[in-house]
PyMOL CGO cylinders between C-alpha atoms (Angstrom):
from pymol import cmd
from pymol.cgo import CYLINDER

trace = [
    CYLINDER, -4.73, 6.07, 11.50, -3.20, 9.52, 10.78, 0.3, 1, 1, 1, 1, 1, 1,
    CYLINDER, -3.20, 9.52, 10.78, -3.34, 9.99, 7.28, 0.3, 1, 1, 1, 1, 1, 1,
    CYLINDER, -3.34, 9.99, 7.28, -0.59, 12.94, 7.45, 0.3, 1, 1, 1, 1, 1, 1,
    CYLINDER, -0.59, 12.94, 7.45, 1.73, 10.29, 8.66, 0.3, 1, 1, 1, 1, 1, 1,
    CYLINDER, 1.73, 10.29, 8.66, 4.50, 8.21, 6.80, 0.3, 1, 1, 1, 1, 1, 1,
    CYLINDER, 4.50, 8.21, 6.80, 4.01, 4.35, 7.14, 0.3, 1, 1, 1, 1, 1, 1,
    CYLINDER, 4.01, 4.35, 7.14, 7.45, 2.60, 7.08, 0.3, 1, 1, 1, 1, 1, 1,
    CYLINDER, 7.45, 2.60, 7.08, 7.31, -0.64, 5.23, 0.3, 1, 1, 1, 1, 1, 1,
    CYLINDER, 7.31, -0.64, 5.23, 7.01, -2.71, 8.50, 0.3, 1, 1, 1, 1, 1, 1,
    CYLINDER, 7.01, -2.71, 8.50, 3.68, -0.32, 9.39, 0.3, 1, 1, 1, 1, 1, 1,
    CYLINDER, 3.68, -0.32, 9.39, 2.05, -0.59, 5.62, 0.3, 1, 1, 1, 1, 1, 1,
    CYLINDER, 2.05, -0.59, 5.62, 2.21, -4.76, 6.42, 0.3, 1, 1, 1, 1, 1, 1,
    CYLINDER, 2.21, -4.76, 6.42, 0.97, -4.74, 9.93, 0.3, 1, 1, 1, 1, 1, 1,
    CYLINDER, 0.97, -4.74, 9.93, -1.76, -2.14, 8.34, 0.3, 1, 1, 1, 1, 1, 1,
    CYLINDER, -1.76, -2.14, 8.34, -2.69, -3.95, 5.13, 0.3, 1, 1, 1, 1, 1, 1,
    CYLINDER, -2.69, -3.95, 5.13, -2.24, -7.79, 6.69, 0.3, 1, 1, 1, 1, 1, 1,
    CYLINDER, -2.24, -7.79, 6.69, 0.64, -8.59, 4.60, 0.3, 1, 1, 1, 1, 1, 1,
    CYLINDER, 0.64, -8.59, 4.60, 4.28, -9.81, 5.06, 0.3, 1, 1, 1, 1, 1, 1,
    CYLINDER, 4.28, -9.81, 5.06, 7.04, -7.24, 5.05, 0.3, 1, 1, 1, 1, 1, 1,
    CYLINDER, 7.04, -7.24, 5.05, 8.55, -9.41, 1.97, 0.3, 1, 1, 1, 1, 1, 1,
    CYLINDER, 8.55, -9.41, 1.97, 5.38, -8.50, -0.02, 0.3, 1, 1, 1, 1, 1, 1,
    CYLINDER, 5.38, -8.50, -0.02, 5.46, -4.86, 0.38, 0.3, 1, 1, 1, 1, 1, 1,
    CYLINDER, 5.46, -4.86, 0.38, 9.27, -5.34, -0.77, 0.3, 1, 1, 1, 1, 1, 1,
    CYLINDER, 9.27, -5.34, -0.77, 8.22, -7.34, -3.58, 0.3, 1, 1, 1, 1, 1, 1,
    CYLINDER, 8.22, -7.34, -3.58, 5.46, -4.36, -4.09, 0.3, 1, 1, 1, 1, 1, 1,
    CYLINDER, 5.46, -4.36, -4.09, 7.68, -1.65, -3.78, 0.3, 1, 1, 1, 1, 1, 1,
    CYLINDER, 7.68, -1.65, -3.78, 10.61, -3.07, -5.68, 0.3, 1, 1, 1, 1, 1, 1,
    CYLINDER, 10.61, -3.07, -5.68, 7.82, -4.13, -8.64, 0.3, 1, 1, 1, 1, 1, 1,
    CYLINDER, 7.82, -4.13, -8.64, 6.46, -0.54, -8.48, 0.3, 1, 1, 1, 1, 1, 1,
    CYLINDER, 6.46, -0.54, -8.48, 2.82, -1.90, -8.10, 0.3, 1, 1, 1, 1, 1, 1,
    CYLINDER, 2.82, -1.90, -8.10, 2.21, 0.26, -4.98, 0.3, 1, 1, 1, 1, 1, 1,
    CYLINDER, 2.21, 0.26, -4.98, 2.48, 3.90, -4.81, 0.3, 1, 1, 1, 1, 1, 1,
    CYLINDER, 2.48, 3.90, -4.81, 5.20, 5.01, -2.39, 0.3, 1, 1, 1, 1, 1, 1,
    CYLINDER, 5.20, 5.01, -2.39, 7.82, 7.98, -1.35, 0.3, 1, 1, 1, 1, 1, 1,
    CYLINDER, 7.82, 7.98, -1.35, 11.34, 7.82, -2.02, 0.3, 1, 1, 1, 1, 1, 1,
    CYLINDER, 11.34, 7.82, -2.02, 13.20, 9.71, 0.89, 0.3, 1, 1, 1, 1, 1, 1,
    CYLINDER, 13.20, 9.71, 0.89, 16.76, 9.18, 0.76, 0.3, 1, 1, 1, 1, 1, 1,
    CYLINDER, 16.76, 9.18, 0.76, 17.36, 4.97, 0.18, 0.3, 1, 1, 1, 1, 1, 1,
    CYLINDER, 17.36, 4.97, 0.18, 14.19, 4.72, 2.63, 0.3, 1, 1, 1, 1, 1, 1,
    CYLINDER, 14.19, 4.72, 2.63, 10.49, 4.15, 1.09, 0.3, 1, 1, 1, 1, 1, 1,
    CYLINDER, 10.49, 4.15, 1.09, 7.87, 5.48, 2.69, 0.3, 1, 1, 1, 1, 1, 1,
    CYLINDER, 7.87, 5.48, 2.69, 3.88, 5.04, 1.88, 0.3, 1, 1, 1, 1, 1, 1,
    CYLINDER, 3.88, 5.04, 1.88, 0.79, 7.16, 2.58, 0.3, 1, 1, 1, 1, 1, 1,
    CYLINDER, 0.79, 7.16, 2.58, -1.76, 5.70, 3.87, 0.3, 1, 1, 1, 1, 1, 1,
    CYLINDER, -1.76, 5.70, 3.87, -4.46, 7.70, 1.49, 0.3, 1, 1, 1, 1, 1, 1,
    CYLINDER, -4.46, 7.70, 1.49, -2.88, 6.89, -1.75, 0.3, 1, 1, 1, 1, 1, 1,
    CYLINDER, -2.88, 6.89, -1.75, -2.51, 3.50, -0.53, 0.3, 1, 1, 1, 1, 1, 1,
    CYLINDER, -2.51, 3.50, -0.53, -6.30, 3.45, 0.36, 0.3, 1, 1, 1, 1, 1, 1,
    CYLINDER, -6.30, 3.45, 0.36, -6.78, 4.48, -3.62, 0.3, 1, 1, 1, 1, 1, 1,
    CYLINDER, -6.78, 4.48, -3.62, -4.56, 2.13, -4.41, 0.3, 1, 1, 1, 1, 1, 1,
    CYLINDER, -4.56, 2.13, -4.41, -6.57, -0.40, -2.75, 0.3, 1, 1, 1, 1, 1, 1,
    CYLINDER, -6.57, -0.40, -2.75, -9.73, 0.78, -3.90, 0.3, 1, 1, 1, 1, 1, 1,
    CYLINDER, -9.73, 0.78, -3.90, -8.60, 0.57, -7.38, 0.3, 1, 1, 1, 1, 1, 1,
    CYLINDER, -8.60, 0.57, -7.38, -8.04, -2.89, -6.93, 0.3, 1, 1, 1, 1, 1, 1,
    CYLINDER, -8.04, -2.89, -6.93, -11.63, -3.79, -5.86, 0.3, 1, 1, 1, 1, 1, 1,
    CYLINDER, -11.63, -3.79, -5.86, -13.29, -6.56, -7.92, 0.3, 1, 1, 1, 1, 1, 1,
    CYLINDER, -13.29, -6.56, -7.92, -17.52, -6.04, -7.46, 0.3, 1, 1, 1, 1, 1, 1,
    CYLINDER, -17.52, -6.04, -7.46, -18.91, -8.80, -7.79, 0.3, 1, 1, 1, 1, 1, 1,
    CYLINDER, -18.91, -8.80, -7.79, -20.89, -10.55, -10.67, 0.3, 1, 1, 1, 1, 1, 1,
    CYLINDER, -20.89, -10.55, -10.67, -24.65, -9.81, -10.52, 0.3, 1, 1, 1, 1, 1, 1,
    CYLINDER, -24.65, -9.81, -10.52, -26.58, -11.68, -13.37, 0.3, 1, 1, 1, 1, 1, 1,
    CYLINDER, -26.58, -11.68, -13.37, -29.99, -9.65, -13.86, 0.3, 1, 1, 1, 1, 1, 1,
]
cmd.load_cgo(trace, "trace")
């Protein structure tokens, strides 16, 4: 994926696995970083990769 480029809501879904209504629900909730241009939102994929990353749960290890 080229990380210069904009991802449309429809792309971030198809990208991420997700319905369209989610990144709307997302986007509307301001839980996932995005680019207002205009009335259109647009996302890049690298701080969406952060934002992902962020969101990563390790799992438990008992010692």
């Amino acid at each position: 994926m080229d990380s210069k480029k904009l991802l449309s809501p429809k792309e971030l879904a198809e990208y991420m696995g997700i319905s369209i209504g989610t990144v709307y629900s997302y986007t509307y909730q301001k839980l996932i970083p995005y680019i207002k241009i205009g009335r259109l939102a647009r996302f890049e994929p690298v701080a969406v990769e952060a934002w992902i990353k962020e969101r990563r749960i390790e799992p438990f290890r008992m010692n």
